[in-house]
C-alpha positions in Angstrom: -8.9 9.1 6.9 -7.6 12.3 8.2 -5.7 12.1 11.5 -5.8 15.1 14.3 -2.3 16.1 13.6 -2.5 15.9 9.8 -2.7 13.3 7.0 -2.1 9.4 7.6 -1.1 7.4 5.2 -4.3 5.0 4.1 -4.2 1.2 4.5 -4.5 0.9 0.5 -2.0 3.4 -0.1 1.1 1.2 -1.9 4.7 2.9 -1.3 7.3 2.5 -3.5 10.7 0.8 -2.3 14.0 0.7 -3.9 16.4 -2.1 -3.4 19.8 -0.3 -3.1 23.1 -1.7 -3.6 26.1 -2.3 -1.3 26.3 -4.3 1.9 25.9 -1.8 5.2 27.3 -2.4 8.5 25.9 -0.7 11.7 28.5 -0.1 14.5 28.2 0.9 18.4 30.8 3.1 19.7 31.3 5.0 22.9 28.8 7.7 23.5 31.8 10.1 23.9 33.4 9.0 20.9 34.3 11.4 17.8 32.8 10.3 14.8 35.1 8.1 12.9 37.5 9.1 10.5 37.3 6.0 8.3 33.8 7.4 7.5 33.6 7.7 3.8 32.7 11.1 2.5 30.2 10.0 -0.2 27.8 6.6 -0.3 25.3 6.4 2.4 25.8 6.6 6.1 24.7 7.5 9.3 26.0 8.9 12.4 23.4 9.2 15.7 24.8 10.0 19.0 22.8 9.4 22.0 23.4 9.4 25.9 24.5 5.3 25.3 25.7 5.1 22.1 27.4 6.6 19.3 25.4 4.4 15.9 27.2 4.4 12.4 25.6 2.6 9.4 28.3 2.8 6.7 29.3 0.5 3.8 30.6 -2.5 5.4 33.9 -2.4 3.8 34.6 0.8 5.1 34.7 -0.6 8.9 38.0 -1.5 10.2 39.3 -5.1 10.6 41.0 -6.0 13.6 40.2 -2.8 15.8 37.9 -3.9 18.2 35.0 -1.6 16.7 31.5 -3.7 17.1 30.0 -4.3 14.0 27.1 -5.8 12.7 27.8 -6.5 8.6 25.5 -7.8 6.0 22.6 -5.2 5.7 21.0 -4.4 2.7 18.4 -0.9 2.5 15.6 -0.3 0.9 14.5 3.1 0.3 11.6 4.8 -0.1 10.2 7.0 -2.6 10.1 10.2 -1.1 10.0 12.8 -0.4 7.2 12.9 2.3 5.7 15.7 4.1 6.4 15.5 7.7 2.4 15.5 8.5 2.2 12.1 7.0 1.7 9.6 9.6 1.8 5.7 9.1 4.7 5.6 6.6 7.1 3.6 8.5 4.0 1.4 10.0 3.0 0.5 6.5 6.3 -0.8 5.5 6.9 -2.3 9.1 3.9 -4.4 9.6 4.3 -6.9 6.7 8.1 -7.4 7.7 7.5 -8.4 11.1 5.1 -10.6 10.3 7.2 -12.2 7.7 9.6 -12.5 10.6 12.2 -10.3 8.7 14.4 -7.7 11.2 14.6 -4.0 10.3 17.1 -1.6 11.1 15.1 2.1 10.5 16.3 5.2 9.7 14.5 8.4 8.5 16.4 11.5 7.2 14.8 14.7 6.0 13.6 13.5 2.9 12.5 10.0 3.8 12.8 6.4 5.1 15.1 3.4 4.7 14.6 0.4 6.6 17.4 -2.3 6.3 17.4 -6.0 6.6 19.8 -8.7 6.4 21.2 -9.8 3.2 19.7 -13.0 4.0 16.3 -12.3 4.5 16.0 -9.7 1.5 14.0 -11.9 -0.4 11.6 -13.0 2.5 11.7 -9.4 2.5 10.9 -8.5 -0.9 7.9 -10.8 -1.4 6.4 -9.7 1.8 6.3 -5.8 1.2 5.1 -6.7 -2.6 2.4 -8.9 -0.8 1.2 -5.9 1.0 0.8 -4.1 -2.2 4.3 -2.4 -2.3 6.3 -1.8 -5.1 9.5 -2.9 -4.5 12.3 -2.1 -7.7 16.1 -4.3 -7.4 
């Protein structure tokens, strides 16, 4: 069906997710504060500043012991298959929907190119066999 601001996504449409390695962490800092230099240069992170909050998802292991910095540790992404064009609506909503109600948390992100939701290392196989239930493809 075609939505008034461009294409959306249909609900048969399967999406392709990729189970990626390494345990994340997502830490709150100051709003005011630089953006750390423990940051590794290459892997995946993050970095979003807002009024309230400067928000890092890094590799866990790359978050200092000891320093005070609040962290959240054990996340694991899933990526999707992009890229997508930015008229596609529904993406996220499709993934989204069978997660919450498999009661499994996200953490979202979107970059340029496309999505990555993460979830708890704990619940990645509630995870797993919820998206694949929905008709998702889901690769470890």
């Amino acid at each position: 069906m075609d939505h008034p601001d461009g294409l959306r996504l249909s609900a048969s449409s399967s999406l392709t997710l990729a189970v990626r390695d390494g345990a994340l962490a997502v830490v709150r800092l100051a709003p005011d504060a630089p953006v750390p230099s423990w940051l590794p240069a290459t892997g995946f992170t993050s970095v979003t500043r807002t009024a309230d909050e400067l928000s890092v998802v890094c590799p866990a292991d790359a978050v200092p012991h000891g320093d005070g910095v609040p962290a959240e540790a054990g996340w694991v992404r899933l990526e999707l298959a992009g890229p997508f064009e930015f008229t596609l609506t529904g993406i996220l909503a499709a993934v989204l929907v069978p997660l919450a109600d498999a009661g499994v948390g996200i953490f979202a992100l979107s970059t340029y190119d496309t999505d990555h939701v993460l979830v708890k290392g704990a619940q990645l196989g509630d995870a797993v066999t919820a998206l694949r239930a929905a008709g998702h493809v889901v690769t470890e």
